[in-house]
C-alpha positions as CSV (number, residue, x, y, z in Angstrom):
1,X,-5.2,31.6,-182.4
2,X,-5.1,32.0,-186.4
3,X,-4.1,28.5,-187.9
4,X,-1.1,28.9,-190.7
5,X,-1.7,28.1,-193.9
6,X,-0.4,24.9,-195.7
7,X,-0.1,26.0,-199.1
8,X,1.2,22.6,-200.6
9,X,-1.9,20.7,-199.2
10,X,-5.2,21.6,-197.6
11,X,-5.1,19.4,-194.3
12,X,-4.5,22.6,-192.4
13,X,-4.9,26.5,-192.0
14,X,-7.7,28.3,-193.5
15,X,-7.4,26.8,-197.0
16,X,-7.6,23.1,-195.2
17,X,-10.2,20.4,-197.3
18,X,-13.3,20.3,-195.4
19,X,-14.2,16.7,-195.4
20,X,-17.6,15.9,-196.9
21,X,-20.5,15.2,-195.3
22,X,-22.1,11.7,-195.2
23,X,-24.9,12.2,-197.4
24,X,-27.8,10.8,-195.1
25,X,-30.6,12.7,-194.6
26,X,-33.2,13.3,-192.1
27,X,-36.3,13.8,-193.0
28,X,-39.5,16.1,-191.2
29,X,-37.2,18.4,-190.1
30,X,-38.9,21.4,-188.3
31,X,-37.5,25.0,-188.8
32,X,-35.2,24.8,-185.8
33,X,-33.0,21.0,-185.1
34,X,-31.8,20.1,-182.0
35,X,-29.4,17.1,-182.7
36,X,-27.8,14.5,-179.9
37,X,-25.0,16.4,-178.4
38,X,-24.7,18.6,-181.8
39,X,-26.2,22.3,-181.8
40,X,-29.7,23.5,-182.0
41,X,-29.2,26.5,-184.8
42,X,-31.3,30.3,-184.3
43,X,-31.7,32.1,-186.8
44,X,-32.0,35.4,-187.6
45,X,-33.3,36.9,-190.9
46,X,-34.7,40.2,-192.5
47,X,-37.8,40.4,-194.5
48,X,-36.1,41.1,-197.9
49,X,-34.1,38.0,-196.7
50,X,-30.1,37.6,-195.7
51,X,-27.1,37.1,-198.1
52,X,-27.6,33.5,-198.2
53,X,-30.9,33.0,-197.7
54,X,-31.6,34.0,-201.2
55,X,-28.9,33.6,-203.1
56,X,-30.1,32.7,-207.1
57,X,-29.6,28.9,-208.1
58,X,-27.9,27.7,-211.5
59,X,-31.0,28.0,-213.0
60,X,-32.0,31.7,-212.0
61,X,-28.8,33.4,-212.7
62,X,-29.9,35.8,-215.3
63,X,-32.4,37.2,-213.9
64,X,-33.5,38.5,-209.7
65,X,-35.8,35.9,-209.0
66,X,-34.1,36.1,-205.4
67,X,-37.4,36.0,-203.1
68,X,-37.9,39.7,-201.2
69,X,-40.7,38.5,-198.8
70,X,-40.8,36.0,-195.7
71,X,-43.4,33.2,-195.4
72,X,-46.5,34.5,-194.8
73,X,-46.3,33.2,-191.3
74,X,-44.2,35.9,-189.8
75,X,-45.6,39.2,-189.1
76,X,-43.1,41.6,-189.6
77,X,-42.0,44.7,-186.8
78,X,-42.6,47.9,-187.7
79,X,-38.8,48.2,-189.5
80,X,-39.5,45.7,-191.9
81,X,-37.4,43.4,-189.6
82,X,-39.2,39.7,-188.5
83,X,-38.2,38.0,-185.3
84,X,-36.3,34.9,-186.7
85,X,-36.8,32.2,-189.2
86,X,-35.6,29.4,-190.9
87,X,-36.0,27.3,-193.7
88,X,-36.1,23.6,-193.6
89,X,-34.1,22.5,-196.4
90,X,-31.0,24.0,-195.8
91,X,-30.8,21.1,-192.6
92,X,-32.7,18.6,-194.1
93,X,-29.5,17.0,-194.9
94,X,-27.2,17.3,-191.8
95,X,-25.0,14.5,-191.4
96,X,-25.0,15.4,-187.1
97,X,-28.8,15.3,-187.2
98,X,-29.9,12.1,-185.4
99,X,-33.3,13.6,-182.8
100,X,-35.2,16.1,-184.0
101,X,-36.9,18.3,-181.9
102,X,-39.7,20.6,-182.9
103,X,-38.2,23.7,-181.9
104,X,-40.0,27.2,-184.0
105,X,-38.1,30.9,-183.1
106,X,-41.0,32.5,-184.9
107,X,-43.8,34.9,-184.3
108,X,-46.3,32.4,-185.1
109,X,-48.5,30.0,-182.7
110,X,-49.3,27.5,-185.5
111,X,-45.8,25.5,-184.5
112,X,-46.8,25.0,-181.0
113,X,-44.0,26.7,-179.7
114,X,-44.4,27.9,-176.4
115,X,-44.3,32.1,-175.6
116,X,-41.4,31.8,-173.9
117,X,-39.1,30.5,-176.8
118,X,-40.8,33.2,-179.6
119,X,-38.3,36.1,-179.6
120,X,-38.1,39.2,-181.3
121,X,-35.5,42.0,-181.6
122,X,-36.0,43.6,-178.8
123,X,-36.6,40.3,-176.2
124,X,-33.6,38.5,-178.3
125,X,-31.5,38.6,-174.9
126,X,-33.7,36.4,-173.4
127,X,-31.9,33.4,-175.7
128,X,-29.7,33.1,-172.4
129,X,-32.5,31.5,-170.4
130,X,-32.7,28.8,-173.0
131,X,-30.6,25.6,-173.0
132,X,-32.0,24.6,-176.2
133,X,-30.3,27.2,-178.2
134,X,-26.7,26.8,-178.7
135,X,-25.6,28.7,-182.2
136,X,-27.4,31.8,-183.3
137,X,-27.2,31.8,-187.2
138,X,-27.0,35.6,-188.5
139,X,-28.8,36.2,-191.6
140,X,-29.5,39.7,-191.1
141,X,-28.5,43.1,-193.2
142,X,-25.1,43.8,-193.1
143,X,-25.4,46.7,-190.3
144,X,-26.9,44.6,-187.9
145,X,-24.1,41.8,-188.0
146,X,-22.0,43.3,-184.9
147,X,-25.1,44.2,-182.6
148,X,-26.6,40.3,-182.8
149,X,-23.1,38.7,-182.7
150,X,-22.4,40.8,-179.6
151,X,-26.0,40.0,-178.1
152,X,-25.8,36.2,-178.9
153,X,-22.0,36.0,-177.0
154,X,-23.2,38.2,-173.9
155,X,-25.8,35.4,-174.3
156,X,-23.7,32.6,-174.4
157,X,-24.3,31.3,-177.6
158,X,-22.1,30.4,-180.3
159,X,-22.0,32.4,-183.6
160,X,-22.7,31.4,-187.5
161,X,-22.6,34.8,-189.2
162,X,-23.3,35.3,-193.1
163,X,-21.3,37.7,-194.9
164,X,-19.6,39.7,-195.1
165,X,-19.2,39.8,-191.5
166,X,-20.0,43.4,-191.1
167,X,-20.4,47.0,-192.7
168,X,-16.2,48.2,-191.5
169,X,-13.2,46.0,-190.7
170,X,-13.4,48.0,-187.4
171,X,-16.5,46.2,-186.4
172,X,-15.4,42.5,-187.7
173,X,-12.6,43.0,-185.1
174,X,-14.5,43.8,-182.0
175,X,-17.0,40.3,-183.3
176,X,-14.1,38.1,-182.9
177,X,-13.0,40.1,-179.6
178,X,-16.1,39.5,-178.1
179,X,-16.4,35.9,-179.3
180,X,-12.8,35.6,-177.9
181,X,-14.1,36.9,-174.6
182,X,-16.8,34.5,-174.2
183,X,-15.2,31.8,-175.5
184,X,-17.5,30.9,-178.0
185,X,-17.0,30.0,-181.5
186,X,-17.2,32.8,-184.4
187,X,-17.6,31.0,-187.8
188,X,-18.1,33.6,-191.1
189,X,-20.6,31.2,-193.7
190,X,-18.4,31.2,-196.5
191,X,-20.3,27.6,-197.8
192,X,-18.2,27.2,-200.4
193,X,-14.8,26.2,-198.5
194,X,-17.3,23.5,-197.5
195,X,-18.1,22.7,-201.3
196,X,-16.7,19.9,-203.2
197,X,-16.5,21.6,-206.5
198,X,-14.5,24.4,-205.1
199,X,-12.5,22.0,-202.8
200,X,-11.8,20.1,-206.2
201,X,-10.6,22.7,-208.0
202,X,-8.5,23.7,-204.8
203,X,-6.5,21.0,-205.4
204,X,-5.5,21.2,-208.6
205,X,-3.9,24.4,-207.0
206,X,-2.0,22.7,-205.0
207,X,-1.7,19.8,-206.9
208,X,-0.2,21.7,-209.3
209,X,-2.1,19.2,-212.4
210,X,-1.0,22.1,-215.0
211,X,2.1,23.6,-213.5
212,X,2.5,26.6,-212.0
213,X,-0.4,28.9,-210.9
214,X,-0.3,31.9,-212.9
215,X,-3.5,33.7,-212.9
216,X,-6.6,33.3,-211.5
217,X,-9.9,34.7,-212.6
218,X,-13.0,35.5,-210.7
219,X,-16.6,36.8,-211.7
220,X,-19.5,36.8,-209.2
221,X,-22.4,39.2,-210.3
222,X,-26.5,39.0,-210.8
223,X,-29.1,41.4,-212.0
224,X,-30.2,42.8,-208.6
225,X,-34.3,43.8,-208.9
226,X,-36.2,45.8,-206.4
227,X,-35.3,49.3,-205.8
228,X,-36.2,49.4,-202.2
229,X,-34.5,46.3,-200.9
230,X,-32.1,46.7,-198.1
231,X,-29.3,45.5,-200.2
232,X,-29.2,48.6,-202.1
233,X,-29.4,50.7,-199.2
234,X,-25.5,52.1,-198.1
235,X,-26.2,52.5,-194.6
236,X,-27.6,48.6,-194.0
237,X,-25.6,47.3,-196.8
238,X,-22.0,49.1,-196.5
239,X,-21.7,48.7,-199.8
240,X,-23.2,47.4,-203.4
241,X,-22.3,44.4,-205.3
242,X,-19.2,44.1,-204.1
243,X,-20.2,43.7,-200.4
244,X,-23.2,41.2,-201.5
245,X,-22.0,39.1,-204.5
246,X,-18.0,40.4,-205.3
247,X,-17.3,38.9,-202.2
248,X,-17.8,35.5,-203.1
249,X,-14.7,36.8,-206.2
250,X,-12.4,37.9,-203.7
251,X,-12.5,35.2,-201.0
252,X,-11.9,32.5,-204.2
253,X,-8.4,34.5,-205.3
254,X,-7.4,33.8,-201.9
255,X,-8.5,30.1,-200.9
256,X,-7.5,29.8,-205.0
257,X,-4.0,30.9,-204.3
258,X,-3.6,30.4,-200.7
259,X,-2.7,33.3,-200.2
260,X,-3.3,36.9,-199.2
261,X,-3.2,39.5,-201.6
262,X,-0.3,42.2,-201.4
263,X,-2.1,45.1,-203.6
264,X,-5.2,45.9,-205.4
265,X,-6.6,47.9,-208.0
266,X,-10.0,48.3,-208.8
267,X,-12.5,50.5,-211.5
268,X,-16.0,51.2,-210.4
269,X,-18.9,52.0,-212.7
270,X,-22.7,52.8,-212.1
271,X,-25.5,52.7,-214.8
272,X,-26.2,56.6,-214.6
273,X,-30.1,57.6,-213.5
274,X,-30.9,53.6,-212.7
275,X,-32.9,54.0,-209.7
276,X,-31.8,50.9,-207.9
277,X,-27.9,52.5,-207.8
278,X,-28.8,55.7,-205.9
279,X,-26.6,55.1,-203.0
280,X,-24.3,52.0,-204.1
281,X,-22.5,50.7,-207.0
282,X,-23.4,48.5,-209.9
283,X,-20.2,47.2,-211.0
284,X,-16.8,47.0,-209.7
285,X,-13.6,45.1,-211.8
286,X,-10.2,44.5,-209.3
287,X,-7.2,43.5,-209.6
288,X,-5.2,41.3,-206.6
289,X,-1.7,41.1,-206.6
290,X,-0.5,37.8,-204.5
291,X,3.2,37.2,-203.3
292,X,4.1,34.2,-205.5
293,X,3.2,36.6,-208.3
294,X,-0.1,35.3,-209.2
295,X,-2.5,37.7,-210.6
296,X,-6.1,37.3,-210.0
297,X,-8.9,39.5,-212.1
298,X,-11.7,40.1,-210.3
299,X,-15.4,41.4,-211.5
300,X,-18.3,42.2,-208.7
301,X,-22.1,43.2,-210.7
302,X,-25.4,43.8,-209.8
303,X,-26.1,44.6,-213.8
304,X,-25.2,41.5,-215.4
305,X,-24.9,37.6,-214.7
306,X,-21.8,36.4,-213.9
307,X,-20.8,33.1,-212.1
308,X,-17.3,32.0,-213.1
309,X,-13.7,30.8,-210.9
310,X,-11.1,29.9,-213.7
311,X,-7.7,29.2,-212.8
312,X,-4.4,29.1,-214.8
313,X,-1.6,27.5,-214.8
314,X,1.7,26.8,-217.3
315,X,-0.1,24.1,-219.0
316,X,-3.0,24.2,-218.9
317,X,-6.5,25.5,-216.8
318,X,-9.7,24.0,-214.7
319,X,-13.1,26.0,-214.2
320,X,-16.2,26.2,-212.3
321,X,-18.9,27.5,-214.4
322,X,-21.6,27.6,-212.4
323,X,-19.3,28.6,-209.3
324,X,-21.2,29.5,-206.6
325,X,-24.4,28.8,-206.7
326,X,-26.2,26.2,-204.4
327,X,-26.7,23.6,-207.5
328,X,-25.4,22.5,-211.2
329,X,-22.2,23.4,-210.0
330,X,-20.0,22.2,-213.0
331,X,-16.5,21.6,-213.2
332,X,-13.8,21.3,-216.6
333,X,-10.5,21.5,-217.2
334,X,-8.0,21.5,-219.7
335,X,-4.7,21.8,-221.6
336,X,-4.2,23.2,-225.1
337,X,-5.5,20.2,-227.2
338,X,-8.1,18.3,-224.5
339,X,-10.6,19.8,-222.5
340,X,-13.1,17.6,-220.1
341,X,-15.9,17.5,-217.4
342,X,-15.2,16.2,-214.1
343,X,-17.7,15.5,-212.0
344,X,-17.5,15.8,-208.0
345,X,-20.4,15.1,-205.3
346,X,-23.8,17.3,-205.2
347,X,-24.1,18.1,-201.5
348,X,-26.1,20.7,-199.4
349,X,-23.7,23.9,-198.8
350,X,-26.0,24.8,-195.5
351,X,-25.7,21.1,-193.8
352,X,-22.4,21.1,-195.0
353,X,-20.9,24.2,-193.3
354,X,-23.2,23.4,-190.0
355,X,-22.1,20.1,-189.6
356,X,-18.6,21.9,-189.5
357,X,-19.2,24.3,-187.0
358,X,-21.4,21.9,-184.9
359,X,-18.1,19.2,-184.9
360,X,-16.1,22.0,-184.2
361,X,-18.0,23.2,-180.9
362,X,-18.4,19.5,-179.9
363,X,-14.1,18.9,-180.5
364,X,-13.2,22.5,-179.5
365,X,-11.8,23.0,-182.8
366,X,-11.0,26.8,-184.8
367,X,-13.5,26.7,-187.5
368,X,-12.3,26.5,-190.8
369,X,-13.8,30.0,-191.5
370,X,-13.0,31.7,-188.7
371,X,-14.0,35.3,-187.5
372,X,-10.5,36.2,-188.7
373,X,-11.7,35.4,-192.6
374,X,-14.7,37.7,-192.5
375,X,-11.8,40.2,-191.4
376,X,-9.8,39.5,-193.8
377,X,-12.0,40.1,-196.5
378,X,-13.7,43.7,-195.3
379,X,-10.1,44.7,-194.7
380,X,-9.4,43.8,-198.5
381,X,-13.2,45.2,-199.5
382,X,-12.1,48.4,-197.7
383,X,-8.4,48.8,-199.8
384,X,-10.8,47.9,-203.2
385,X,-13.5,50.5,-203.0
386,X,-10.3,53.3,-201.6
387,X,-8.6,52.0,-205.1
388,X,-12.0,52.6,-207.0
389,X,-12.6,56.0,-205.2
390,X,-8.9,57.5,-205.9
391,X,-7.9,55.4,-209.5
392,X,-4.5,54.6,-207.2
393,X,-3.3,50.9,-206.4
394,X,-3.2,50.3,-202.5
395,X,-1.0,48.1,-200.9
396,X,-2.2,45.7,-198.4
């Protein structure tokens, strides 16, 4: 069942605060944890790496420094695809982590890990012989969301899926039916509902600290590099920029506004004879209208750097510039004569949104990004690139 949202306050519905994590760490963490009566994570991941996987930092923004290769321990199948891995310091800071067990789903013997827990894409199914896997995490391309999800719940597993959830709004609903029918959790990795930065600036939303919310501004966008990569290939992808980056725009407007967009409007534009944009866009701008009347203004690039949530109110304004990526997050706000820097808790967005999911399984709890929020968004994605096909406004 979807929770309702609590738009004075965030301690419920899909906008709720996600507390923050104790910031103790674990060190020597393998590539797979298996914590005391937490969740022992698989993951899943593509060569040219998943959504999150390779996300630029602060410091990167301006240019693709994103990394297109695995480790050189994994020999890759003959579709470019790898078996799973994972990387160490997206856990090393788990507040659940208390035992750590050695636990590799790679195609390498260097771990020690025994034949029977090295899986590929075509033995995956044999997860359900193993008690030691309990979420599969899915960092794979967009096309291949559905098929794992599916594979992991027939499996028994529980599901942490990057996103967007999937290539059509059609497949994001038969996810959360099947996770429905197993009765297994579905979370979507939106890590930034799990971000205090974001959370902070949430709440002077709802706090209303300079009146009324009025407008809310979004820009998500990097210079995307190698031709070839997956990303930029409309079958695996579903989409450009907007599927990859934009989304990170359009899922602030709504946990901005708590809200869900009535109508959009949106302009494409591709540079003409750039090789990398043979099948996908470059740039797309939208519009959301919201119920209350807010307007959000929305900008989704794979040309230029952009990394920006501002939001506006009757007096005065708060920012995150950097917004959304995994460091130097940074934070101001402001009224007409005073402008100043607030600073809120560096944490790690990975540990973060795990430990979530992991207390979530253990309490039998709806995830705070549910299946139903990786729906929401394709459904939205779907009305923005139908506005930016026809140059008409759709209502949602």
């Amino acid at each position: 069942m979807e929770r309702t949202q609590d738009v004075k306050g965030r301690s419920s519905g899909p906008y709720s605060l996600a507390p923050t994590p104790r910031p103790e760490t674990v060190h020597g963490v393998s590539r797979l944890i298996r914590a005391t009566l937490t969740a022992a994570f698989l993951f899943l991941l593509l060569a040219g790496c998943g959504n999150e996987a390779s996300s630029p930092s602060a410091s990167s923004v301006s240019q693709d420094t994103r990394p297109r290769n695995p480790p050189a321990t994994l020999a890759p199948l003959p579709t470019e695809l790898v078996g799973t891995w994972t990387t160490s310091h997206w856990l090393d800071q788990s507040g659940t982590q208390q035992i750590v067990r050695k636990y590799v789903f790679s195609p390498d013997a260097r771990y020690g890990v025994p034949e029977s827990g090295i899986y590929d894409y075509e033995n995956f199914d044999r997860i359900v012989e193993n008690p030691n896997v309990d979420v599969v995490y899915i960092v794979l391309p967009n096309s291949l969301h559905r098929e794992f999800a599916e594979r992991a719940f027939r499996a028994g597993k529980h599901v942490l899926c990057e996103k967007p959830m999937a290539n059509t709004a059609a497949d994001c609903e038969q996810m959360v039916e099947a996770g429905r029918t197993a009765g297994r959790k579905l979370m979507i990795a939106y890590r930034l509902h799990y971000e205090p930065f974001n959370n902070a600036l949430i709440k002077v939303v709802r706090d209303q600290e300079f009146g009324k919310l009025r407008v809310v501004l979004a820009d998500a966008g990097f210079p995307i590099g190698d031709p070839t990569q997956w990303r930029l290939n409309k079958k695996m992808a579903g989409g450009g920029s907007m599927m990859d980056i934009g989304i990170y725009a359009l899922n602030a407007a709504r946990y901005l506004t708590g809200e869900e967009p009535v109508e959009v409007h949106a302009m494409m534009d591709t540079t003409p004879n750039d090789p990398r944009f043979k099948e996908v866009e470059e740039n797309i701008t939208f519009q959301l209208r919201f119920p209350s009347g807010v307007l959000a203004n929305c900008t989704s690039s794979y040309g230029v750097p952009l990394n920006r949530f501002r939001v506006v109110g009757t007096s005065g304004w708060a920012e995150l510039e950097p917004a959304l990526t995994y460091d130097g997050l940074k934070m101001r706000a402001g009224t007409w004569t005073k402008i100043e820097e607030r600073i809120q808790p560096v944490i790690n967005h990975f540990a973060a949104e795990m430990d979530h999911l992991v207390d979530c399984i253990r309490n039998d709890k709806q995830p705070l990004t549910p299946g139903e929020e990786g729906l929401k968004d394709m459904r939205l994605i779907e009305a923005i690139y139908k506005s930016g096909a026809t140059g008409a406004s759709v209502k949602t």
